[in-house]
C-alpha positions in Angstrom: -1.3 0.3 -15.7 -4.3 -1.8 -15.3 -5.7 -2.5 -11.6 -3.6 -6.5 -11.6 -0.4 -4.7 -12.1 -1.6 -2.0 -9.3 -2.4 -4.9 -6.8 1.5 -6.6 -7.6 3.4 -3.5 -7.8 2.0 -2.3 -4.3 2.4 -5.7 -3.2 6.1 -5.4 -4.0 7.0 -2.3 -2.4 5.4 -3.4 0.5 6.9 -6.7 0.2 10.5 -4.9 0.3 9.9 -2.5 3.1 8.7 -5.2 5.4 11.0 -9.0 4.7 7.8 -10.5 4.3 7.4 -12.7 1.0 4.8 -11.0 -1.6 3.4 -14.3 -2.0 2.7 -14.6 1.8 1.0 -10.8 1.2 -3.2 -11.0 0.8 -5.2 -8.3 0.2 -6.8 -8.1 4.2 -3.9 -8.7 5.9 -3.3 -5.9 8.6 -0.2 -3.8 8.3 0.3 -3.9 11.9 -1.1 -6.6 12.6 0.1 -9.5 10.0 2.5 -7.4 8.1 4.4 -6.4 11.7 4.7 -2.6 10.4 4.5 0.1 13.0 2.6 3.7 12.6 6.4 4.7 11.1 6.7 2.3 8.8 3.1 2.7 7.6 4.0 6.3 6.9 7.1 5.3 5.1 4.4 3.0 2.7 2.5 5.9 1.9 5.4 8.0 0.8 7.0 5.6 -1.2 3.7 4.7 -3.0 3.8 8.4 -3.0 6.4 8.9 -4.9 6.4 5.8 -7.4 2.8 6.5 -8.7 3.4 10.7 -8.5 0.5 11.1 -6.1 -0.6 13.4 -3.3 -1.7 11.9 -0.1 -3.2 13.8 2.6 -1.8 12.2 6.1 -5.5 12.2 7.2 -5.4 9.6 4.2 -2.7 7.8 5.7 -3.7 8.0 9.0 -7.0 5.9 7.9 -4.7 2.8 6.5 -5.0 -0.5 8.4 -5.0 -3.3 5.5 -3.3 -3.7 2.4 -6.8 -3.3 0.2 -6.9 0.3 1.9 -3.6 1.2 0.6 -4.5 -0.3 -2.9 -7.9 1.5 -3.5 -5.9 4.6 -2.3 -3.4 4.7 -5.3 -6.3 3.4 -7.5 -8.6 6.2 -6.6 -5.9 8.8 -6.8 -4.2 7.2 -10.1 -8.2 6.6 -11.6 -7.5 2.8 -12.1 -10.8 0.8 -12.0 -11.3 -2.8 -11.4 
């Protein structure tokens, strides 16, 4: 998987936990903020990114996620996808 299909495939899953559009989805938006996702459902993110790329993410990790680019350098760091 090459870092495009990364950037859409996160984009999706958030795109069907939260209602909102992936085209409406950018890269800085805020999960709480712009995406309207509380701590809960910032959790539930992880996990499911969790378990669709086979990854292990400390909750520190999680705990540290406020935008959309800080969930996708996550799975790219832990899945060793470059730009």
């Amino acid at each position: 998987m090459n870092s495009a299909q990364l950037d859409n495939k996160i984009i999706s899953i958030i795109s069907n936990l939260t209602g909102v559009m992936e085209t409406k989805i950018g890269l800085n938006d805020t999960l709480m903020g712009d995406l309207k996702m509380d701590s809960i459902a910032s959790i539930e993110l992880v996990s499911m990114l969790a378990e669709e790329f086979d990854i292990d993410v400390e909750m520190d990790e999680t705990l540290k996620i406020e935008r959309v680019d800080q969930i996708v350098e996550l799975a790219r760091r832990h899945l060793g996808v470059t730009n």
